[in-house]
N, C-alpha and C positions, 0 to 999 in steps of 0.2 A: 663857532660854537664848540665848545668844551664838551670832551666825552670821557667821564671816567667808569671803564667798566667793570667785569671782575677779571678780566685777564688783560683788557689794554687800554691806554688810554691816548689820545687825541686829540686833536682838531678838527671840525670840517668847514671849508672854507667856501661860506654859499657864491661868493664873486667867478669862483674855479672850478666850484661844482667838484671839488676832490677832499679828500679825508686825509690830513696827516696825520701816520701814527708814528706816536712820541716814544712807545713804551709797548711790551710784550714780556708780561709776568715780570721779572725784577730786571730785564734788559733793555737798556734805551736805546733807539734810533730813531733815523727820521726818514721814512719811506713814506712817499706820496702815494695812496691809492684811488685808481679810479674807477666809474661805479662796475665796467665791465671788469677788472681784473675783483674787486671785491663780491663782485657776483660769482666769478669763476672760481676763489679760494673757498667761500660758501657751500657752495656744490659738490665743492673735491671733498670738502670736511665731512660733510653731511653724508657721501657716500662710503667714506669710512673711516666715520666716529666709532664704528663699534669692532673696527680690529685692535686686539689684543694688548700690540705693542703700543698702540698711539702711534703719534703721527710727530713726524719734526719737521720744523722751519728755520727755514735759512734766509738770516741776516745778513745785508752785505755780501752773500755769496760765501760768506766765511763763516760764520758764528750760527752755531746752529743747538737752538731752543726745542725741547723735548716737551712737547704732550701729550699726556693721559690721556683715558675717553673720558673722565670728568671736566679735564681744561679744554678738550675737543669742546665737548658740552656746552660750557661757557664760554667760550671762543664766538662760538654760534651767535647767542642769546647776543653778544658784543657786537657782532655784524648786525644781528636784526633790528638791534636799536641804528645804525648806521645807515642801513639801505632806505629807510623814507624819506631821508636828508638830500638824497639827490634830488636833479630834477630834470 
């Protein structure tokens, strides 16, 4: 199933029960998430969405994506469409 959200878009694949993400804001990769590590970023985000600087992530270990607390925000809202997929 196809997931296009406002900050990333996706796959989840019910056979594997995991989420590949294709895309975060205008950057592509293909990082497999599963529901425990998509729960764990959820919660980090969640706890702080509302510092200042925003918050980044690392692609690859290398490539590292800058977010606001509005794309924190949406971030969010992109997981929560994602977490009922599991099972």
């Amino acid at each position: 199933m196809r997931l296009d959200g406002n900050i990333i878009t996706g796959e989840f694949d019910q056979q594997t029960n995991e989420f590949t993400l294709k895309q975060i804001k205008h950057f592509t990769t293909e990082s497999t998430i599963k529901e425990s590590q998509l729960n764990a970023l959820a919660e980090y985000l969640d706890q702080h969405k509302d510092e200042e600087d925003g918050q980044v992530l690392s692609l690859y270990d290398q490539l590292l994506v800058r977010l606001n607390q509005e794309e924190i925000d949406l971030f969010l809202k992109d997981l929560d469409k994602i977490k009922p997929l599991y099972h």
